[in-house]
Structures are given as structure tokens and as C-alpha cells.
MDAnalysis code that builds the backbone (N, CA, C; Angstrom):
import MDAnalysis as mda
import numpy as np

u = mda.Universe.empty(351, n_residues=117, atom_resindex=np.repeat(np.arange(117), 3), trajectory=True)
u.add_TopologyAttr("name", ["N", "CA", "C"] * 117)
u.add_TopologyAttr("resid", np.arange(1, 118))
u.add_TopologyAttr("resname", ["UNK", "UNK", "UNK", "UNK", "UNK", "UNK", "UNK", "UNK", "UNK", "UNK", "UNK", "UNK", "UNK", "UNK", "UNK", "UNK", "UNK", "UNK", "UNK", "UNK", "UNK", "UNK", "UNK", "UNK", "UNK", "UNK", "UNK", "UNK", "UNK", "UNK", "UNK", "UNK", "UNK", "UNK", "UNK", "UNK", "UNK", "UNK", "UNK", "UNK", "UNK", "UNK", "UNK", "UNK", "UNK", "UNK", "UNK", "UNK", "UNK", "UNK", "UNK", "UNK", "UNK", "UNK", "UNK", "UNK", "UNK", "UNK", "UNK", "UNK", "UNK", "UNK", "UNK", "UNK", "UNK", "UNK", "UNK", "UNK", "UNK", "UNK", "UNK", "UNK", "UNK", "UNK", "UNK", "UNK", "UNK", "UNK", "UNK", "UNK", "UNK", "UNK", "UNK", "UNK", "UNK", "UNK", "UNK", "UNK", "UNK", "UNK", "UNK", "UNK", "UNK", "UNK", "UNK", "UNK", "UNK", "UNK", "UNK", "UNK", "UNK", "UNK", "UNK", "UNK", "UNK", "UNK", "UNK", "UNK", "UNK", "UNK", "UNK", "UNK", "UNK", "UNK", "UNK", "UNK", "UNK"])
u.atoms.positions = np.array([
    [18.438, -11.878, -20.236],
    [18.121, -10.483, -19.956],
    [19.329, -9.814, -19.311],
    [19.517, -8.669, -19.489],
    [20.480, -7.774, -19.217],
    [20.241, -6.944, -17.680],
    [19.001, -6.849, -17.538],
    [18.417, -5.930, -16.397],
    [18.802, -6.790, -15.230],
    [19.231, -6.087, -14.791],
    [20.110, -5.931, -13.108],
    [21.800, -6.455, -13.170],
    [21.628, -6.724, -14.032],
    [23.806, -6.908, -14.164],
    [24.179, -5.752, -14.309],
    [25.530, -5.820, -13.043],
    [25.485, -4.578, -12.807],
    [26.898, -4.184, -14.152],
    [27.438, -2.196, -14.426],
    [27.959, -2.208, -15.397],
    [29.587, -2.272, -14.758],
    [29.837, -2.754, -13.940],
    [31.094, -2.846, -12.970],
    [31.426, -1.634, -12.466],
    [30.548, -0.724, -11.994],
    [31.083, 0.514, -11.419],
    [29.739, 0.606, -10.320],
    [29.306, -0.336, -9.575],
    [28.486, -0.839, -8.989],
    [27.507, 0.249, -9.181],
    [26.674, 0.603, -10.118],
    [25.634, 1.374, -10.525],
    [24.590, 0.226, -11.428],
    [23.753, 1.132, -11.980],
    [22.614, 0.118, -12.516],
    [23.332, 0.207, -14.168],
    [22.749, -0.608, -14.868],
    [23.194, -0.758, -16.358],
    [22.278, 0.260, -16.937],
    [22.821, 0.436, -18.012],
    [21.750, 1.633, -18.788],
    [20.556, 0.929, -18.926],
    [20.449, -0.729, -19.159],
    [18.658, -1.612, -19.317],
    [17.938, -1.119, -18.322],
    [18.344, -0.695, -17.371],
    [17.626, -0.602, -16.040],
    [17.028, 0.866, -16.566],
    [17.509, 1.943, -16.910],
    [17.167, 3.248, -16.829],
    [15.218, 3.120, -17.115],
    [14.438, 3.817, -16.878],
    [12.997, 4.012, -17.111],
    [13.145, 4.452, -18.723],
    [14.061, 4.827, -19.098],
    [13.639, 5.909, -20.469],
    [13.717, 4.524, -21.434],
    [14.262, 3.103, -21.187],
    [14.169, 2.495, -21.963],
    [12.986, 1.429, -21.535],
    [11.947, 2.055, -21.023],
    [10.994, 0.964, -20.634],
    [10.113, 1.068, -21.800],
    [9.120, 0.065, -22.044],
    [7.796, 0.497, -23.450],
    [7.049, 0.917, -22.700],
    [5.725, 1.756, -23.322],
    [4.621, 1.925, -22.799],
    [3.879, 0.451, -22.151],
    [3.941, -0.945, -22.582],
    [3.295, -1.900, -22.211],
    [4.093, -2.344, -20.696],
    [5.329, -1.900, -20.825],
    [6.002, -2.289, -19.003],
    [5.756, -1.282, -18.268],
    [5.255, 0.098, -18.368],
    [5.115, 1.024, -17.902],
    [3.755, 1.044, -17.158],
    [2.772, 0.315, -18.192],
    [1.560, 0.160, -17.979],
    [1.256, -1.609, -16.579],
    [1.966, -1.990, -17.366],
    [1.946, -3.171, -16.145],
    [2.276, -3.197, -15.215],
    [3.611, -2.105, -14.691],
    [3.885, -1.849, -13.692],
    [2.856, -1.098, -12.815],
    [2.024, 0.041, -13.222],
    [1.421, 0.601, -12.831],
    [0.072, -0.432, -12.516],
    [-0.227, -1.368, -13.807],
    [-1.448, -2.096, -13.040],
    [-0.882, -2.934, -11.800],
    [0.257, -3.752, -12.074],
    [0.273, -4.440, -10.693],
    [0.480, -3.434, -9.245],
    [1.076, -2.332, -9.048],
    [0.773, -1.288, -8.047],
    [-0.583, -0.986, -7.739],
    [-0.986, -0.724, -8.624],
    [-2.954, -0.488, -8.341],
    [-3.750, -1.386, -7.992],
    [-2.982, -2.757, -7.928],
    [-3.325, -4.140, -7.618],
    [-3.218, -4.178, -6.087],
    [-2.086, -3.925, -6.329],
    [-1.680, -3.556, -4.624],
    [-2.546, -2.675, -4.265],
    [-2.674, -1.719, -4.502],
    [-3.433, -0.858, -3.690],
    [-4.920, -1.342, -3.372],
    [-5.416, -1.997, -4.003],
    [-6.206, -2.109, -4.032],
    [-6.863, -3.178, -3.266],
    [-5.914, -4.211, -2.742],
    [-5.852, -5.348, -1.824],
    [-5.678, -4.408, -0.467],
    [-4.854, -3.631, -0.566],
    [-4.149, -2.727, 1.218],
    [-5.861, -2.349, 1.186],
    [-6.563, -1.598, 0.335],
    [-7.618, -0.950, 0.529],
    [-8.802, -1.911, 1.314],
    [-8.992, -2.957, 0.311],
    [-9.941, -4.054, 0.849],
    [-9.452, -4.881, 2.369],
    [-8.188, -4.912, 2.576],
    [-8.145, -5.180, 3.574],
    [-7.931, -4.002, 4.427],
    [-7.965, -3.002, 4.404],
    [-8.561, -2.179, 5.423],
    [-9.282, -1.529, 6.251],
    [-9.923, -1.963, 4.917],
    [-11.535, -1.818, 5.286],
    [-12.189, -3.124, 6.215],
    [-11.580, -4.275, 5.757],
    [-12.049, -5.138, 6.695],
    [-11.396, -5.362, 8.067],
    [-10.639, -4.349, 7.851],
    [-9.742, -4.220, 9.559],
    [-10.539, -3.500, 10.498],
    [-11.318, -2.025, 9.439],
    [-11.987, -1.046, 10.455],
    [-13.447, -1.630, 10.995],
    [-13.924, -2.559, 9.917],
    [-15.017, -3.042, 10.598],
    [-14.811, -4.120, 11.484],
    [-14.008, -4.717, 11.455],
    [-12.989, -5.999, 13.047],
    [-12.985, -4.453, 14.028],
    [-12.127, -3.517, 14.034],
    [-12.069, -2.536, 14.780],
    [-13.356, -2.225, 15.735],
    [-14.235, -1.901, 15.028],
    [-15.278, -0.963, 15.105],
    [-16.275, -2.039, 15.914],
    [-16.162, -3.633, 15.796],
    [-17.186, -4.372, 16.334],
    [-16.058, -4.253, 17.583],
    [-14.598, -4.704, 17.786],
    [-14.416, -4.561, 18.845],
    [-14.223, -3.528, 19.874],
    [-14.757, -2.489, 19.065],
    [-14.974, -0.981, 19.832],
    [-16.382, -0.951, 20.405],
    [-17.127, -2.044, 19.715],
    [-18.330, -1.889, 20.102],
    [-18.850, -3.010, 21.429],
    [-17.840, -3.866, 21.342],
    [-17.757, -4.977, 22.202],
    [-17.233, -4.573, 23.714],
    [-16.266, -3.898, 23.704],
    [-15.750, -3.339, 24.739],
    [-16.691, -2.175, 25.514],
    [-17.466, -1.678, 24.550],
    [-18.331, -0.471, 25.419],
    [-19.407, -1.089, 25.747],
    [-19.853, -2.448, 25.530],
    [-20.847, -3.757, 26.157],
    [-20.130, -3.959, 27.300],
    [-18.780, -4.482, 27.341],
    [-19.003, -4.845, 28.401],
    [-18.323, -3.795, 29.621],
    [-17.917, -2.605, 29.296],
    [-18.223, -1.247, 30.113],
    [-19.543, -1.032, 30.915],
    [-20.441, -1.352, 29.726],
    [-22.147, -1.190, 30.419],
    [-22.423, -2.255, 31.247],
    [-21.981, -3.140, 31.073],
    [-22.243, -4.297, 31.956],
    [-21.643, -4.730, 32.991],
    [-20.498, -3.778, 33.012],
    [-19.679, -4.045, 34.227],
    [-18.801, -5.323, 34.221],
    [-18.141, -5.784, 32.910],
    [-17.648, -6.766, 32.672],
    [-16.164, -6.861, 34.152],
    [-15.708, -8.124, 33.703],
    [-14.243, -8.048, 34.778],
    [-13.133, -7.140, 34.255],
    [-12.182, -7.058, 35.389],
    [-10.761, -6.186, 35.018],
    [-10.290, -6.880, 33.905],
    [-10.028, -8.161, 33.977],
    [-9.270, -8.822, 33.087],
    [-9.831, -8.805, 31.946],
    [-11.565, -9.332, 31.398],
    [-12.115, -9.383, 29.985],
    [-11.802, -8.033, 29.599],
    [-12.215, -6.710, 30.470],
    [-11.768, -5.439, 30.089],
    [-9.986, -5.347, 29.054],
    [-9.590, -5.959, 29.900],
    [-8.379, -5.677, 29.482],
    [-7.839, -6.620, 28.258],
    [-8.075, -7.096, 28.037],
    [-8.136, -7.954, 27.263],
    [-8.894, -7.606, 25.757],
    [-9.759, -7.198, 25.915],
    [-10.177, -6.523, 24.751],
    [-10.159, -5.121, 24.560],
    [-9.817, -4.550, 25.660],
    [-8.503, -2.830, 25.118],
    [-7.396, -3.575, 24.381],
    [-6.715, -4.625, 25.047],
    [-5.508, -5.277, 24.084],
    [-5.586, -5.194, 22.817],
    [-7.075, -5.827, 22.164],
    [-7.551, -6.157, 20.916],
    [-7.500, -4.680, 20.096],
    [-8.189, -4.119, 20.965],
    [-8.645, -3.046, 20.685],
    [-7.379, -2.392, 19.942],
    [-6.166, -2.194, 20.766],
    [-5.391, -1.107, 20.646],
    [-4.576, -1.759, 19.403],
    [-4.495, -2.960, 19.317],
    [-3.670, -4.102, 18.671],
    [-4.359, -3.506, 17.185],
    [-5.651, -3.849, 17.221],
    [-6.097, -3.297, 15.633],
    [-5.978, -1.834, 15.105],
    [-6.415, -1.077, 16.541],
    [-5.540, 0.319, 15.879],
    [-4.762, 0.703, 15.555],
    [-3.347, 0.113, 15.787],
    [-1.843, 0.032, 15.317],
    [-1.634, -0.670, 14.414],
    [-2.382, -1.760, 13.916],
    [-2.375, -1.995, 12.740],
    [-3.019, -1.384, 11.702],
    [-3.937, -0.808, 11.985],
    [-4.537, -0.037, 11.006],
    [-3.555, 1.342, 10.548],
    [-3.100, 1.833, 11.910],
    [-1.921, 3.105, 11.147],
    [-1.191, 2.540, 10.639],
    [-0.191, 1.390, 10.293],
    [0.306, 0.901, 9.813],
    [0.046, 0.626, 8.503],
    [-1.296, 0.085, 8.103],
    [-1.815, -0.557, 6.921],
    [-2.026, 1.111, 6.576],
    [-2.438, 2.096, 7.171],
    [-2.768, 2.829, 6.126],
    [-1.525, 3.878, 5.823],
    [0.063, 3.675, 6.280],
    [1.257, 4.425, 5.811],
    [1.612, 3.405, 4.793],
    [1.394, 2.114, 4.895],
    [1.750, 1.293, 3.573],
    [1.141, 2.033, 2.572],
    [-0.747, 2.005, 2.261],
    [-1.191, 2.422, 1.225],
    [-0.713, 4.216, 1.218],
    [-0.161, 4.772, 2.327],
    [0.126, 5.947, 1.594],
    [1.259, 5.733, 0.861],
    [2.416, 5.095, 0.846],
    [3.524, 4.798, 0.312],
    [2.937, 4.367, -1.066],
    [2.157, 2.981, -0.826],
    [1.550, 2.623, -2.589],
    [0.956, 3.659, -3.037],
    [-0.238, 4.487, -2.700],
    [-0.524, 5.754, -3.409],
    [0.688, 6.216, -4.136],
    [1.722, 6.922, -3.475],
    [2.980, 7.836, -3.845],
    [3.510, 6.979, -4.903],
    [3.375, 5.680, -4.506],
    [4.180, 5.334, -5.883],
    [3.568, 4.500, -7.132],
    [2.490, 4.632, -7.143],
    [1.304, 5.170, -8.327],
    [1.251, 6.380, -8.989],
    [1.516, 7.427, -8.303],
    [1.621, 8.853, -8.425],
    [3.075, 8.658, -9.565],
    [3.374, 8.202, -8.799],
    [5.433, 8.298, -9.518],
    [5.073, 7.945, -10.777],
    [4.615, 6.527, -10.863],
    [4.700, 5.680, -12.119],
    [3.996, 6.466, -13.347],
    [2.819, 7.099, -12.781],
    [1.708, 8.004, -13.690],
    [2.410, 9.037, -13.842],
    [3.147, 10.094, -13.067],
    [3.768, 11.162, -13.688],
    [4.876, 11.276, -14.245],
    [6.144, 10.417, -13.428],
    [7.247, 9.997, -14.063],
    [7.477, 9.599, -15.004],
    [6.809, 8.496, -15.304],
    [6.947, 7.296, -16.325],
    [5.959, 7.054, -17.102],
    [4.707, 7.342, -16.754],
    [3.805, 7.268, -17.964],
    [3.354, 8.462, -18.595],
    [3.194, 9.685, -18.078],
    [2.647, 10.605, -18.618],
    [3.938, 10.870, -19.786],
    [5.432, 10.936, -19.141],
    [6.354, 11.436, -20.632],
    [5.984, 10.564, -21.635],
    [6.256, 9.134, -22.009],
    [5.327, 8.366, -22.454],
    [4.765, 8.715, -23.559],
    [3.118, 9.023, -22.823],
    [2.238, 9.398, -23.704],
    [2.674, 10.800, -24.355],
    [3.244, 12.198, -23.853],
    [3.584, 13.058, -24.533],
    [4.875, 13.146, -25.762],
    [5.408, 11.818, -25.710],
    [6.050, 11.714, -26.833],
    [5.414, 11.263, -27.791],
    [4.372, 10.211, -27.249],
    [3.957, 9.590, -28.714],
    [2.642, 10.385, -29.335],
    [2.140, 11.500, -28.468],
    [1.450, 12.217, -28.903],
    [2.242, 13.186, -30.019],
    [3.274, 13.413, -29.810],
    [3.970, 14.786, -30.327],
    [4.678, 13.535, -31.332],
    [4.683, 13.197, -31.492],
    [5.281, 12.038, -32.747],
    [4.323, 12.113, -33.891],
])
């Protein structure tokens, strides 16, 4: 394969360009991205419900008058999953955007050539 040798003017080779991709690499690319997305999604969801029990755990032991330390200790948790969660969800905005790309960039010209063909 030719794709990624570079053409000695440290740029990409013309194999690399999108305009010489098929509709079937265009399409696979886009399914394995939506693949992705779709894992960031499922695991995010299972982050907010980890979240949400330990949001719910912590206001137990608020009512109960738990210690300084268990308190603190599960704000730790607490805050630990909320920062991961903004995190997990600027990844899937990034995978969104570049789903978006692949579908307007690269697949929609695509299909309007071989329609107009």
C-alpha cells in the first residue's frame, strides 16, 4: 500500500487525499466512528447512573450525620465522577463532529456524484 509514504516534500501522498477514497471506505469509516460513539454513549450512561447512586449515597449519609471523613470521601467520589463525566462527554462531542465531517465531507459528495452519473 501506498497510503502514508510520504511524497518527499513532507506532505501526504495524493493516496491519502479523501477524493480517492470508495464509497465502501467512506462508509466503514463512518461505521467504525458511530461505533465509537456509541460505546462513549453506553458508557456514559453508565457513569451517570454510578454518579447519581453516589449522589444519592452522600445525601444518606448527610441525613444521618455520617463522619467528616466518610463525608469526604465520598464528595471525593462524587466530584471524581463528575469530571469524568465532562470529560467523557467533550470526547463524544468531538466523535459527534467527526461523524458530522465524514457524512458531509466525504459521504454526502459521494453520493451526489453517483447520483448525477
Amino acid at each position: 500500500s501506498f497510503k502514508g509514504v510520504s511524497n518527499g516534500e513532507g506532505g501526504k501522498d495524493d493516496f491519502d487525499s479523501e477524493e480517492y477514497e470508495t464509497h465502501a471506505t467512506v462508509l466503514d469509516k463512518l461505521l467504525a466512528w458511530e461505533k465509537k460513539l456509541y460505546e462513549e454513549v453506553k458508557q456514559g450512561e453508565l457513569m451517570k447512573f454510578e454518579y447519581q447512586r453516589k449522589v444519592a449515597i452522600l445525601n444518606k449519609q448527610k441525613k444521618r450525620g455520617a463522619s467528616v471523613e466518610s463525608l469526604g470521601k465520598t464528595k471525593a467520589a462524587v466530584s471524581h465522577l463528575h469530571t469524568r463525566y465532562i470529560v467523557d462527554m467533550q470526547s463524544m462531542d468531538s466523535t459527534v463532529s467527526e461523524v458530522d465531517h465524514i457524512r458531509d465531507a466525504q459521504l454526502y459528495p459521494k453520493l451526489v456524484s453517483l447520483v448525477s452519473e
